[in-house]
BALOBA-1460 file (C-alpha; in Angstrom, 3 decimals):
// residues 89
<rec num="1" residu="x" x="0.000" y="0.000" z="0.000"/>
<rec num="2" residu="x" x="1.533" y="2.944" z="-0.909"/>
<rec num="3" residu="x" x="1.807" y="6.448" z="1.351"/>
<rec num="4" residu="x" x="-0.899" y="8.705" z="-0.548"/>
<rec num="5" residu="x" x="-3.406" y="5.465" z="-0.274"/>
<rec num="6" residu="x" x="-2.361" y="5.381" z="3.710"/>
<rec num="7" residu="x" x="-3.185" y="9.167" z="3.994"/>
<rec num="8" residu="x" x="-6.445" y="8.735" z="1.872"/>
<rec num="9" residu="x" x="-7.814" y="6.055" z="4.023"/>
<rec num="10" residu="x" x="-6.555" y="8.293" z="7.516"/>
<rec num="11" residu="x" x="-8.422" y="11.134" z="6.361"/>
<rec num="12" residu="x" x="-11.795" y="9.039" z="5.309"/>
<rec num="13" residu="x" x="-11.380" y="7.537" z="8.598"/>
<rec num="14" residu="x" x="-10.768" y="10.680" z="10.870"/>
<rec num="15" residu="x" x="-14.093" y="12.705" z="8.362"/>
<rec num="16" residu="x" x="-16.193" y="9.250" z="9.009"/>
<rec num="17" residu="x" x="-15.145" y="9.606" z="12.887"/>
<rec num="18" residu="x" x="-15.711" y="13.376" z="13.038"/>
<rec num="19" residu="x" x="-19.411" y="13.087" z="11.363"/>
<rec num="20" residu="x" x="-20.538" y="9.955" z="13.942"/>
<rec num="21" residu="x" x="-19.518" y="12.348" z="16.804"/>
<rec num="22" residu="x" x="-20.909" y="15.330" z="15.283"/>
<rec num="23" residu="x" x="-24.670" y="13.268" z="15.163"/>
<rec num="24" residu="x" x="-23.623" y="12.243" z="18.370"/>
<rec num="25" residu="x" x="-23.420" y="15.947" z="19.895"/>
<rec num="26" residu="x" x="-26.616" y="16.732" z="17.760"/>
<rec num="27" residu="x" x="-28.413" y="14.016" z="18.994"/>
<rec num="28" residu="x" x="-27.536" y="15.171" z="22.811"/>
<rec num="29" residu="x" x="-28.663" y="18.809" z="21.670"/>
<rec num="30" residu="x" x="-31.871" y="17.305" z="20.731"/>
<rec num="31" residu="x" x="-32.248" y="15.305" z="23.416"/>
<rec num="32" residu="x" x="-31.358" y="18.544" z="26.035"/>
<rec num="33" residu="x" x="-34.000" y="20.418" z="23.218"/>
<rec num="34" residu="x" x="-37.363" y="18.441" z="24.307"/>
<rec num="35" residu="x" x="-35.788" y="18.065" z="27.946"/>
<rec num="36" residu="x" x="-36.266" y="21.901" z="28.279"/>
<rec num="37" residu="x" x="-39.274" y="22.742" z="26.581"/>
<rec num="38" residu="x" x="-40.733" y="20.739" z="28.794"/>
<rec num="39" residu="x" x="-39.602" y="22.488" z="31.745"/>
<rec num="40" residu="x" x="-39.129" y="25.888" z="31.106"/>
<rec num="41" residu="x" x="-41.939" y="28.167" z="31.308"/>
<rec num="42" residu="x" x="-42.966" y="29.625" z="27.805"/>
<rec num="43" residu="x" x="-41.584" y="32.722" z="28.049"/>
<rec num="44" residu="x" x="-38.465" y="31.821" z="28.652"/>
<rec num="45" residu="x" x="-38.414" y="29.257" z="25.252"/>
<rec num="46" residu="x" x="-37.224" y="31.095" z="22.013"/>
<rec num="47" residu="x" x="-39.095" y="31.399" z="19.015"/>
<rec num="48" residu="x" x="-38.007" y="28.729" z="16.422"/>
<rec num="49" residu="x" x="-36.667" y="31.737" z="14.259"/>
<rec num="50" residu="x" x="-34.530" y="32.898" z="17.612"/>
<rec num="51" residu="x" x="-33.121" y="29.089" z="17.653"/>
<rec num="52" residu="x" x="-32.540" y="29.077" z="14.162"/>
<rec num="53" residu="x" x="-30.074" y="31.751" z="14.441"/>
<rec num="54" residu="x" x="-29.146" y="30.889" z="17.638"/>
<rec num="55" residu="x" x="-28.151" y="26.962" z="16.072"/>
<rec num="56" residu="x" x="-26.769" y="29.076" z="12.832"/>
<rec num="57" residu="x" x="-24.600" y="31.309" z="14.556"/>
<rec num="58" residu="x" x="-22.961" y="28.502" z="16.843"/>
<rec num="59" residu="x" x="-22.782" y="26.315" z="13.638"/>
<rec num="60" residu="x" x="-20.390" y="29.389" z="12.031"/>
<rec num="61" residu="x" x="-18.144" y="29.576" z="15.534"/>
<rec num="62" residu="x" x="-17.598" y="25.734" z="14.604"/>
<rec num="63" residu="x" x="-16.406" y="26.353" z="10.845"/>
<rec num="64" residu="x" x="-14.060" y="28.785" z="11.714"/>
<rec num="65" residu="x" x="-12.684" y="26.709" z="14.493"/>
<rec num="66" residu="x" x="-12.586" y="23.906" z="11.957"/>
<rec num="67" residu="x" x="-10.654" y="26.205" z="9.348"/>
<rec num="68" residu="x" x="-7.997" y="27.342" z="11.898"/>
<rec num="69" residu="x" x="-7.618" y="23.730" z="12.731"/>
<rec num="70" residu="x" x="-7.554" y="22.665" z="9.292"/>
<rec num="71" residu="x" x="-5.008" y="25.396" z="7.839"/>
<rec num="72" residu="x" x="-2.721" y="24.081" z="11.286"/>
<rec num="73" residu="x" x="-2.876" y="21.487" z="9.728"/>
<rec num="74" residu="x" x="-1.798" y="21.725" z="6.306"/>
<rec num="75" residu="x" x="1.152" y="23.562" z="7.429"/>
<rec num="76" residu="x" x="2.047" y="20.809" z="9.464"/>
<rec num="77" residu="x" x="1.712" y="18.396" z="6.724"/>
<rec num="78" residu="x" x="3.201" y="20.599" z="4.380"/>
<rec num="79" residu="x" x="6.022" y="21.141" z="7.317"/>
<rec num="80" residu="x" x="5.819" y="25.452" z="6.459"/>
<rec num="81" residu="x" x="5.211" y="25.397" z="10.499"/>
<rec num="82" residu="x" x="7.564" y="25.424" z="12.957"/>
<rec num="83" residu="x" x="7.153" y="22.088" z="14.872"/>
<rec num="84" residu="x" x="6.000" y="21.710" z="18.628"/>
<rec num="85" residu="x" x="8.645" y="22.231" z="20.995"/>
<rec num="86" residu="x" x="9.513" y="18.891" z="23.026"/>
<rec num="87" residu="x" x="7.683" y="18.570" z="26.241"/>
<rec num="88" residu="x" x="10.274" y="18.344" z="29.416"/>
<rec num="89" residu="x" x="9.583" y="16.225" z="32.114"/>
């Protein structure tokens, strides 16, 4: 098996890995969702266009964290970064 098959099959991995715990965390949201309207008064629920944004906005703050992590990355891999400097013990 050659390298760039190796790398291929990493990254399908680590996307396949990233999407199951992304349902995972949307599935808890969802779960926390119903938990709440059920308890909290309705005045204190948002309107479905409030959560909308609310889910949108949070959704963007995870992209860009995603992009910084992602351009980290390709630095590394392209080795343009400066590596990590050894832990000491």
């Amino acid at each position: 098996m050659n390298q760039a098959t190796t790398f291929a099959e990493l990254a399908a991995e680590a996307q396949r890995q990233t999407l199951h715990g992304l349902k995972q965390a949307q599935d808890l949201s969802l779960r926390g969702t119903e938990l709440a309207v059920g308890l909290l008064p309705e005045a204190t629920v948002p309107t479905p266009k409030d959560a909308v944004e609310g889910a949108f906005a949070f959704a963007g703050q995870i992209l860009q964290q995603q992009k910084a992590y992602v351009l980290r990355m390709t630095e590394i891999v392209t080795g343009a970064a400066e590596p990590a400097p050894a832990k000491t013990k």
